[in-house]
C-alpha positions in Angstrom: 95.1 82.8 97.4 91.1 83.2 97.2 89.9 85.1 94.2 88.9 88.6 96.1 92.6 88.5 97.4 94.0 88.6 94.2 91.6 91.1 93.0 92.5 93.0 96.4 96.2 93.0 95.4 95.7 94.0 91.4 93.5 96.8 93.1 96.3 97.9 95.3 98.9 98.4 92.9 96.3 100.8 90.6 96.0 103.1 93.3 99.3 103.0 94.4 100.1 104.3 91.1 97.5 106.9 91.3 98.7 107.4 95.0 102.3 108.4 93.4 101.7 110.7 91.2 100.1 113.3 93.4 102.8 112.5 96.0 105.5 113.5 93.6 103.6 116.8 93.1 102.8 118.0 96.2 103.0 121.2 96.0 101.3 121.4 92.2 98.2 119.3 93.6 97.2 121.3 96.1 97.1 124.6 94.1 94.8 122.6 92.0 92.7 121.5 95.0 92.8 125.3 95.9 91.6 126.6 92.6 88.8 123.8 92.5 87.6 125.3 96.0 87.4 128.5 95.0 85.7 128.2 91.7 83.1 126.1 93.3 82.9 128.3 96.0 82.2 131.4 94.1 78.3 131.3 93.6 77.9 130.6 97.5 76.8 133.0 100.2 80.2 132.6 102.1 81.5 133.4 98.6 79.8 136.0 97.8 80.4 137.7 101.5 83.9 137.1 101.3 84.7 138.3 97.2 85.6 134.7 96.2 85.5 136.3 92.6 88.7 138.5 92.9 90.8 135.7 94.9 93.4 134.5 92.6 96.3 133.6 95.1 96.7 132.3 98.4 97.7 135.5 99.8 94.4 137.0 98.4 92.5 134.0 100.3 94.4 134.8 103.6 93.4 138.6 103.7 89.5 137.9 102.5 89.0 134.6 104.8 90.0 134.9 108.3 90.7 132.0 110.4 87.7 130.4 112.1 86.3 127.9 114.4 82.9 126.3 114.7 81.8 129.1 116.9 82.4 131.9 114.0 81.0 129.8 111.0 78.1 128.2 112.8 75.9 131.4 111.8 76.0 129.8 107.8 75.8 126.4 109.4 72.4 127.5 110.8 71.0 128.9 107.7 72.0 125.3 106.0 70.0 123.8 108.8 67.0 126.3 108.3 66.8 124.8 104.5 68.5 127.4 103.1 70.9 126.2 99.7 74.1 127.9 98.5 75.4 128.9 101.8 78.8 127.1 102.0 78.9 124.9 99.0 76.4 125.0 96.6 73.5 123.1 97.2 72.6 121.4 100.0 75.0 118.9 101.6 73.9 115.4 101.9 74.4 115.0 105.6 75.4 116.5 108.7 77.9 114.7 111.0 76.7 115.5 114.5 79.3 115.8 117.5 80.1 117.1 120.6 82.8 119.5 122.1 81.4 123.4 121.6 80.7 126.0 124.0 77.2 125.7 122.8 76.4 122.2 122.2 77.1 120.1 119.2 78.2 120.8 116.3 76.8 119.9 112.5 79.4 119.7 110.4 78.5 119.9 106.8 79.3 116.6 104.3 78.7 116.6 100.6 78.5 114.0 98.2 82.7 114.9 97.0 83.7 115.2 100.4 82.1 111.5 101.5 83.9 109.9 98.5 86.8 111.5 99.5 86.5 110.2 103.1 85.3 106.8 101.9 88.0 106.4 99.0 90.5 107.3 101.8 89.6 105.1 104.6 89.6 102.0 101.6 93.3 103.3 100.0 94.5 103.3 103.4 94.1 99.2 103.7 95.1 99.4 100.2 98.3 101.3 101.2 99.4 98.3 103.4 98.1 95.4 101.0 100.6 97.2 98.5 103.5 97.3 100.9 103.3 94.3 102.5 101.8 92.0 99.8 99.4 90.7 102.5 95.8 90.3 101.5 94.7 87.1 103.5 92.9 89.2 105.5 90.5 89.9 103.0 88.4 86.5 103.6 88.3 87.0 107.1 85.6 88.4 109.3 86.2 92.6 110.2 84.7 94.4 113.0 84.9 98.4 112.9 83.5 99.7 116.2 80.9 102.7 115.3 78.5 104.6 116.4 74.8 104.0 115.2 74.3 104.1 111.7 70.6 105.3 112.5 70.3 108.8 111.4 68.0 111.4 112.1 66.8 114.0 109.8 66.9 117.9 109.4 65.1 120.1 107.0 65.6 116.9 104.4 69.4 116.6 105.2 69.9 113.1 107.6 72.5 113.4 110.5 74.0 111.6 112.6 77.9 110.5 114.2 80.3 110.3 111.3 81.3 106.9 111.9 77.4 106.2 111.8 77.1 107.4 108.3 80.3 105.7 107.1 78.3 102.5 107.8 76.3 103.4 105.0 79.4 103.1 102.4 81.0 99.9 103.7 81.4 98.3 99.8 79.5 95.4 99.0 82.2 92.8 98.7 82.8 93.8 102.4 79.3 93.3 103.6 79.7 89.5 104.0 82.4 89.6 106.1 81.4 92.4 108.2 80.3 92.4 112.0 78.7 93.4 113.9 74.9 93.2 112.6 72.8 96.3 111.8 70.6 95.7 115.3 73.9 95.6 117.5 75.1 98.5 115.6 72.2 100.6 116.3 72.2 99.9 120.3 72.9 103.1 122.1 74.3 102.1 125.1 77.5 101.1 124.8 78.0 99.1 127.6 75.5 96.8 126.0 76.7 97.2 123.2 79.9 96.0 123.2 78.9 93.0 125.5 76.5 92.0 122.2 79.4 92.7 120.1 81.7 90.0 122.7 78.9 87.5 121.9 78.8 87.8 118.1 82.3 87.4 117.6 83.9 85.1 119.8 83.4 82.3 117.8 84.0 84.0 114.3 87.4 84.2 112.7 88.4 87.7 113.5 90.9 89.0 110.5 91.0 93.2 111.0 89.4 95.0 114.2 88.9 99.1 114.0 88.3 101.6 116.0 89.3 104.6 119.0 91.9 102.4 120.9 90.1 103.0 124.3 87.2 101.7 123.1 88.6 98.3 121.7 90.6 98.4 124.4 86.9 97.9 126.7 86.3 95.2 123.8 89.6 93.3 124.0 89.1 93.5 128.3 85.7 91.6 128.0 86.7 89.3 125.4 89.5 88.0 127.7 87.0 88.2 130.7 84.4 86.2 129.0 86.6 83.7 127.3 89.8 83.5 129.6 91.8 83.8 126.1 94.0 86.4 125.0 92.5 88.3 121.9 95.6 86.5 119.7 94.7 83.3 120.5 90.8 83.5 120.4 91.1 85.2 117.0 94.3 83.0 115.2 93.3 85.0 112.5 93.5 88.4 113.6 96.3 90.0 111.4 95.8 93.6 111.4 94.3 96.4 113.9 93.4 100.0 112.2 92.6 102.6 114.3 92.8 106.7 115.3 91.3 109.5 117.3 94.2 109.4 119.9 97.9 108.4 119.8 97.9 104.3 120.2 101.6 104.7 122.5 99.9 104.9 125.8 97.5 102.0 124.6 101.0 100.1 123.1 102.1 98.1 126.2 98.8 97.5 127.4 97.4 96.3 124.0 100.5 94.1 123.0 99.4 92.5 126.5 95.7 91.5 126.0 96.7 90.0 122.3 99.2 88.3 123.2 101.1 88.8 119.8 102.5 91.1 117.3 100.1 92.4 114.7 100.3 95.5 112.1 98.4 98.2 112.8 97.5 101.3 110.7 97.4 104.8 111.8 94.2 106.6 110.1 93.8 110.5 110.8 89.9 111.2 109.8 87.7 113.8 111.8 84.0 114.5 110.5 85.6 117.3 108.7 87.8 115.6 106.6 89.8 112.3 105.8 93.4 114.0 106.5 96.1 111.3 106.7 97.1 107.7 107.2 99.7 105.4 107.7 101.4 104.5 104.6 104.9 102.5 105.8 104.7 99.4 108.5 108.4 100.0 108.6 108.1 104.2 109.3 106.3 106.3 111.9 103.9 109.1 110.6 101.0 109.0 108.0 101.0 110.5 104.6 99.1 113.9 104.7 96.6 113.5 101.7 96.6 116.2 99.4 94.4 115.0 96.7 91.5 114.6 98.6 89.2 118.1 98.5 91.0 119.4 100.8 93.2 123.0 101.0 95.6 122.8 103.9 96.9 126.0 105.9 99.4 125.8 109.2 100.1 128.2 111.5 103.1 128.0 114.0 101.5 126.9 117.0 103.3 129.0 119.5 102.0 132.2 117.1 98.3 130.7 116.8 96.5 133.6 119.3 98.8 136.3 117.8 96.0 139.3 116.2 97.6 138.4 112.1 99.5 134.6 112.6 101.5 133.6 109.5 99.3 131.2 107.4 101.7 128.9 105.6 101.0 126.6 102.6 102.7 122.9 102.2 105.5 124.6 100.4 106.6 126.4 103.5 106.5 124.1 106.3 109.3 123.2 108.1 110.3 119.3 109.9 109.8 118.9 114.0 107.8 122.4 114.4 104.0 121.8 116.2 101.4 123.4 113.6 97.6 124.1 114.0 95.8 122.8 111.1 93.8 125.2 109.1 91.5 123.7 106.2 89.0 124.7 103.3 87.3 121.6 102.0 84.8 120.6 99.9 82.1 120.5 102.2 82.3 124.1 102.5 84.7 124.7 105.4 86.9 128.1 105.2 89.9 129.1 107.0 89.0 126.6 109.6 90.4 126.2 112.6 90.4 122.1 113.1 91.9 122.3 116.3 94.9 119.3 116.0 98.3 120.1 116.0 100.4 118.5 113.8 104.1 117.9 113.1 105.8 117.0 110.0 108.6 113.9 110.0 109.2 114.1 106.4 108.3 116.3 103.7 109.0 113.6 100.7 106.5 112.3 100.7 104.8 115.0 102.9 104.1 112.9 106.7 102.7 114.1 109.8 101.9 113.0 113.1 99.4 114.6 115.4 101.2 116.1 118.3 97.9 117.4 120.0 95.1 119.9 120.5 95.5 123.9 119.9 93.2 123.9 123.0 94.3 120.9 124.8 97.8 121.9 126.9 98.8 123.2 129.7 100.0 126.7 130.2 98.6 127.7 133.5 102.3 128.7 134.7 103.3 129.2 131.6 105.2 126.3 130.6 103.4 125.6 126.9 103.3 121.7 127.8 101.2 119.9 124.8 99.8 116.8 124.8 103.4 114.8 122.4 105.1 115.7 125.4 103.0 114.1 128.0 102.4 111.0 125.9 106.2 110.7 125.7 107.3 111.2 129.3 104.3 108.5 130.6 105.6 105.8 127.6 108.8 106.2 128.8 108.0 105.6 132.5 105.8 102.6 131.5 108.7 100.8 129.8 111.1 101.7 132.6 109.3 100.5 135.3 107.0 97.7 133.8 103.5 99.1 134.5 100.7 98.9 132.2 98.4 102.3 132.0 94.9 102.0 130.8 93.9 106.2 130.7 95.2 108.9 132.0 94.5 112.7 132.4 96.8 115.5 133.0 95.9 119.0 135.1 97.4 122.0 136.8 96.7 122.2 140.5 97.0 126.2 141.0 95.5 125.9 144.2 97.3 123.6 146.5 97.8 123.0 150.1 98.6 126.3 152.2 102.3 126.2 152.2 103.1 124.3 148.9 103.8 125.0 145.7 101.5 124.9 142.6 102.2 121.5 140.9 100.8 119.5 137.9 98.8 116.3 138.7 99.0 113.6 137.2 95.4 110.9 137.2 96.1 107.6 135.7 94.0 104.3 136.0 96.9 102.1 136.1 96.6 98.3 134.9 99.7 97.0 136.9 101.3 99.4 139.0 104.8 100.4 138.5 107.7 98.4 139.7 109.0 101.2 141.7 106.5 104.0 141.8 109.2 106.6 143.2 111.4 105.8 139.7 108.2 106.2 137.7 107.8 110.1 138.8 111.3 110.8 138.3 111.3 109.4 135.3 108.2 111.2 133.9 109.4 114.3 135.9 112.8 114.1 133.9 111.3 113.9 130.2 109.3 116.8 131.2 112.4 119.0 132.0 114.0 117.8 128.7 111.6 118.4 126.5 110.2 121.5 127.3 112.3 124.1 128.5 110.1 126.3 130.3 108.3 123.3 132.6 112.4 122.9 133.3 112.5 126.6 134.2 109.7 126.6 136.4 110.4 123.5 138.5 114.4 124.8 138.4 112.8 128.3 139.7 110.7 126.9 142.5 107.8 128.1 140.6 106.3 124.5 140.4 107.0 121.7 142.0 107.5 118.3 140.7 104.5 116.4 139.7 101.8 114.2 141.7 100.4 110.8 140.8 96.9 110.4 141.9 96.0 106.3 140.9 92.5 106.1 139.8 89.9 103.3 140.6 89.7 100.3 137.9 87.4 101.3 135.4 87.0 104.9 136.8 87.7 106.7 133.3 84.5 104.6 132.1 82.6 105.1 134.9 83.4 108.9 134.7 82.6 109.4 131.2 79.1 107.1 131.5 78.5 110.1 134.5 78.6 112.5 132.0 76.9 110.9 129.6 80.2 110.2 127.3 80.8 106.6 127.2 81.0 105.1 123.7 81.4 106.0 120.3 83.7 108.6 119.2 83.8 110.2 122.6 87.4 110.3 124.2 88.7 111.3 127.5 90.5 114.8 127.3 94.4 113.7 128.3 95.3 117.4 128.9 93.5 120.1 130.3 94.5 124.1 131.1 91.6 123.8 133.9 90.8 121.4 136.2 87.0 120.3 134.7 88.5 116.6 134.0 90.3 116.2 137.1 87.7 117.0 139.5 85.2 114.9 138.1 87.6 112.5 139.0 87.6 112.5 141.9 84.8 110.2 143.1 86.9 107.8 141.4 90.1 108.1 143.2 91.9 105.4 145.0 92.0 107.6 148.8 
């Protein structure tokens, strides 16, 4: 065992320590996490505007601080932008993370020197986590490769910007450094198309250990490794031991990745977002990530199915309940309030307190009314992939509310498919089968004549690249929407069709 390996592992067991003693007070920690925001909060704008001074309870929170999303809070975001200090947090925060996704262009989300330790000590406890569990830190002396935006940043009013995973290049620890790829220069190529081919040639030769990233992006990695070398990625990189990603849910990717490795190697789970550092795996032998409590960070939830009622029920971790779809509401300490983060999550466990991420508030599909979400979908296609064999590299799902004269209104179904399916007529049914069992009212619907069943329509090889580089979307931390109450997605795919 090589000296940072052991230091890796005596490292480990200190924060798994410090890990467990929060855990075993969940509900203790986060009312200290809540007093901490609102103390510091109190000199602010926001605070001021919203009588921080007289909250004293989470009930007094919930009737000063309404719910909001980027839309409703970018009016102090703009005032932070314009140079002005005190606004959400006091002072000025260090950077902005920059992304896409509003009805108005990108966003700037607000990071402050507590909240980028947080995200940076929770991203490192995270490999921590497993080196604790599994007693495996080989990896450690092997090369890593975390697949980023561009660390370059530009600058506002004295506060630098840029992707999140851009500025989390800046606090890669030193003792990672040497074993780090790509270089700076590759890292700062735009286009990710080029990109990744410069990333292919730095690495081939190198003894891959641990590979991050969005799995549809090292998916495009993996696809020109194996095109370049002939190899699968397991046996180019005999090294290659663990695979840490997030973004999306990896079970459409599963088959398809197992497939270009070639072997079995642990993954990790993370749940970050340029607001906050929120979960991560913490069993290889368990589904769900640990929901992180002690990281800056007040968590609300709110039923999903009550989320657009005029007063929803805003629940603290003390009131959740197992197997019930959430929308995540946080306050953090980058100056976010009551904010709407737009995931869905579910708990599996509540000792210790573990989620998964069972979709978007706005990503479903309730043009009929059925309430389909994006856990359900992600289940049914898994399902047909195992039972007939095929291999699915994207997909999209949409309502077609306007079909052929004389048929009924159905949902469709776009996936790029990597092998087909055995039998295609088996791989409907059985999608169109988990569908009916798992949500009740899609049952009712098809049952009523309302809808009928779902349509495949097979995509072109590389079409959901070639779509997302038409919109100027290809790279990064960009990722195709996989449901959709409109039909925005779908009909930009259809250039890329197979007719």
């Amino acid at each position: 065992m090589s000296l940072k390996a052991f230091a890796a592992k005596i490292f480990a067991n200190r924060i798994a320590k410090k890990t467990e003693k929060w855990v075993n007070q969940p509900v203790k920690t986060q009312q200290k996490v809540f007093n901490n925001l609102i103390t510091q909060g109190k000199g602010t704008l926001f605070g001021k505007d919203h009588q921080f001074a007289t909250i004293t309870s989470h009930q007094d929170f919930v009737e000063r601080v309404p719910i909001r999303d980027y839309e409703e809070l970018k009016g102090y975001v703009q005032q932070i932008i314009d140079g002005k200090e005190d606004v959400l947090w006091p002072g000025k925060p260090i950077y902005f993370a920059k992304t896409s996704g509003t009805t108005s262009g990108a966003k700037y989300i607000p990071i402050t020197k507590p909240s980028i330790k947080n995200q940076v000590e929770a991203s490192r406890n995270a490999i921590l986590n497993y080196i604790h569990e599994t007693g495996n830190a080989d990896f450690v002396d092997g090369r890593m490769i975390f697949l980023q935006g561009s660390p370059e940043l530009e600058e506002k009013n004295g506060i630098k910007l840029g992707r999140l995973s851009g500025i989390s290049a800046h606090y890669v620890p030193n003792y990672l450094q040497k074993n780090r790829l790509p270089s700076w220069e590759t890292n700062c190529i735009e286009d990710w198309e080029t990109k990744v081919d410069k990333i292919v040639e730095e690495t081939e030769k190198e003894k891959m250990s641990v590979i991050a990233g969005i799995p549809s992006w090292v998916q495009m990695y993996f696809e020109k490794l194996n095109s370049k070398t002939g190899k699968k990625v397991g046996e180019l990189f005999k090294e290659f031991q663990l695979f840490i990603y997030g973004g999306v849910n990896y079970e459409p990717y599963r088959a398809k990745f197992e497939n270009l490795i070639g072997r079995k190697v642990d993954s990790i789970e993370l749940f970050p977002a340029s607001e906050g550092f929120f979960a991560y795996q913490n069993s290889q032998k368990e589904k769900g990530m640990l929901l992180l409590l002690d990281a800056g960070i007040f968590y609300e939830f709110v039923k999903a199915d009550e989320f657009f009622d005029e007063n929803p029920k805003r629940l603290t971790i003390a009131d959740v309940e197992l197997e019930v779809d959430y929308a995540m509401v946080i306050s953090t300490d980058a100056g976010l309030w009551g904010y709407n983060l737009g995931d869905t999550v579910r708990f599996i466990s509540k000792n210790p307190y573990k989620i998964m991420v069972s979709g978007r508030i706005k990503h479903f599909i309730s043009a009929f009314g059925e309430h389909v979400i994006a856990k359900e979908v992600e289940e049914a296609l898994r399902l047909a992939v195992e039972g007939t064999d095929a291999l699915v590299n994207e997909f999209t799902v949409a309502p077609q509310t306007d079909p052929e004269e004389g048929q009924l209104p159905y949902h469709e179904w776009l996936i790029e498919f990597e092998r087909e399916p055995s039998d295609a007529k088996k791989f409907i049914e059985i999608i169109e089968e988990s569908m009916k069992h798992q949500n009740s009212y899609y049952f009712d619907l098809i049952d009523g004549n309302i809808l009928q069943p779902l349509k495949i329509s097979s995509i072109k090889p590389n079409g959901f690249q070639d779509y997302m580089k038409s919109i100027g979307k290809l790279g990064g931390q960009n990722k195709v929407q996989r449901l959709a109450n409109d039909r925005k997605v779908a009909d930009g795919l259809q250039p890329f069709k197979i007719s």
